[in-house]
C-alpha positions in Angstrom: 0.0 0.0 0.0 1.7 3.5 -1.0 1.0 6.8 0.1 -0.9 8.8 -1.7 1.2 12.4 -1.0 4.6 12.7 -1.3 5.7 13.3 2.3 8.3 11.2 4.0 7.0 8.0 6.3 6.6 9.6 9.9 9.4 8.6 12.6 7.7 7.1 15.7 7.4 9.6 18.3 6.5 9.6 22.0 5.7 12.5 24.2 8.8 13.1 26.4 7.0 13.4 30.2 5.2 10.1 28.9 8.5 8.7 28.1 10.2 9.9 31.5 7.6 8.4 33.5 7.7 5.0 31.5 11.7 4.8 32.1 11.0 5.5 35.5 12.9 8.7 36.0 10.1 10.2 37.9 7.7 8.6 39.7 4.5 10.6 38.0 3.7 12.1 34.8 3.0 15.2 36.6 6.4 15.3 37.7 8.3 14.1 34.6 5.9 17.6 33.1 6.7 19.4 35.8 10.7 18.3 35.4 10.3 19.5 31.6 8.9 23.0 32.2 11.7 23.5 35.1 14.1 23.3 32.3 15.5 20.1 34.2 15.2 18.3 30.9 17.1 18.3 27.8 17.0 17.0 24.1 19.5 16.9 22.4 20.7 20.3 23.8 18.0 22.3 23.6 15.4 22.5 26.5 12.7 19.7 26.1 9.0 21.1 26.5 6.8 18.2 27.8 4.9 17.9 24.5 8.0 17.0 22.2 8.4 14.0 20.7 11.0 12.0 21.6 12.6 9.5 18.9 15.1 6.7 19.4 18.6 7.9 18.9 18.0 11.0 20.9 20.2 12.4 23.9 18.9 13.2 27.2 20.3 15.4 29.9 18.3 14.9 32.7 18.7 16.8 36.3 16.9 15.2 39.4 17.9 17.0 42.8 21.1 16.3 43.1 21.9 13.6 40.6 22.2 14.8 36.7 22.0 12.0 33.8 23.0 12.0 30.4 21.7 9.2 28.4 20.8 7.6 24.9 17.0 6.2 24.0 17.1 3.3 22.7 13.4 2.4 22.3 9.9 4.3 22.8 7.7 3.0 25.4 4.3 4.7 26.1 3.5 2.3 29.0 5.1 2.1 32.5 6.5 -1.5 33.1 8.8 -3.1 35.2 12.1 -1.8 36.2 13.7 -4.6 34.1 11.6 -3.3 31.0 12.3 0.3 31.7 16.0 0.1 32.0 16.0 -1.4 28.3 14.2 1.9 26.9 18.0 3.7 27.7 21.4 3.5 27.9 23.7 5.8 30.2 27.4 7.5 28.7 30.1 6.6 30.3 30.7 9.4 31.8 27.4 10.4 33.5 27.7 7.0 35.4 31.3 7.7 36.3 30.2 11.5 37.4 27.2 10.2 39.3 29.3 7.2 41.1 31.9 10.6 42.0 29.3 12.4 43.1 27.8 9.7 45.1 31.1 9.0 46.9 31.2 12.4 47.6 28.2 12.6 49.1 28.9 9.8 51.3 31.7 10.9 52.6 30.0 14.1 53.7 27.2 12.8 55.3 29.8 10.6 57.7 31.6 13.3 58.7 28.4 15.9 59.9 27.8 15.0 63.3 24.4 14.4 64.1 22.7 16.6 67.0 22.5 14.3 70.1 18.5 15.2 70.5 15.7 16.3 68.5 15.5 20.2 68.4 12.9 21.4 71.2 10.1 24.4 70.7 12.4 26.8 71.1 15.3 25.6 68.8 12.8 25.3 65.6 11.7 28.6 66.6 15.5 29.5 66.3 16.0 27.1 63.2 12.9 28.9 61.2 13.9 31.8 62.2 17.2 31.7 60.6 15.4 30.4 57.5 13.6 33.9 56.9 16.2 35.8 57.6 18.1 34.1 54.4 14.7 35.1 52.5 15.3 38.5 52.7 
């Protein structure tokens, strides 16, 4: 069966949130859109609005708190699946895993040397604590 104009055959596309959710990069749609809007997401170097189609072959950079990925799609999935099914839809550079195991050690190695208070603050202390929070506000 031919087509009857002469444009090209149409790549399959999915919508990027849909596409975040489905690889499990955020645990919502909502947030995957929300992730997009923020600028947290991008395509192929350019700032991926939650509406764009994503096709296989493109490049991700993706920012979640503190942990930043870069990574390949490999294949479209509309549906969220197992963990097993969604880690098939990507594969991660090189060097976003090596920066994200760096920046994991890193983090580690913070968190053991803060001292933890010996108490939970009282009344008065998150008085204090909040208080110092609105000052930085200003």
């Amino acid at each position: 069966m031919s087509q009857s104009s002469g444009a090209p055959p149409r790549e399959a596309s999915v919508r990027l949130d849909v596409w975040l959710w489905a690889a499990r990069f955020f645990k919502t749609r909502s947030l995957a859109k929300q992730a997009a809007d923020g600028g947290k997401v991008e395509v192929n170097g350019a700032s991926g609005k939650p509406s764009r189609g994503l096709h296989e072959g493109d490049r991700l950079r993706i920012t979640r708190g503190e942990e930043r990925f870069e990574i390949d799609v490999i294949a479209l999935a509309e549906q969220r699946g197992p963990a097993s099914v969604a880690q098939a839809l990507y594969r991660e550079t090189p060097e976003s895993a090596a920066s994200r195991a760096a920046a994991a050690e890193t983090r580690r190695l913070q968190g053991a040397s803060m001292a933890r208070p010996p108490k939970r603050p009282d009344k008065r202390a998150r008085r204090l604590i909040r208080a110092l929070g609105d000052i930085d506000m200003l």
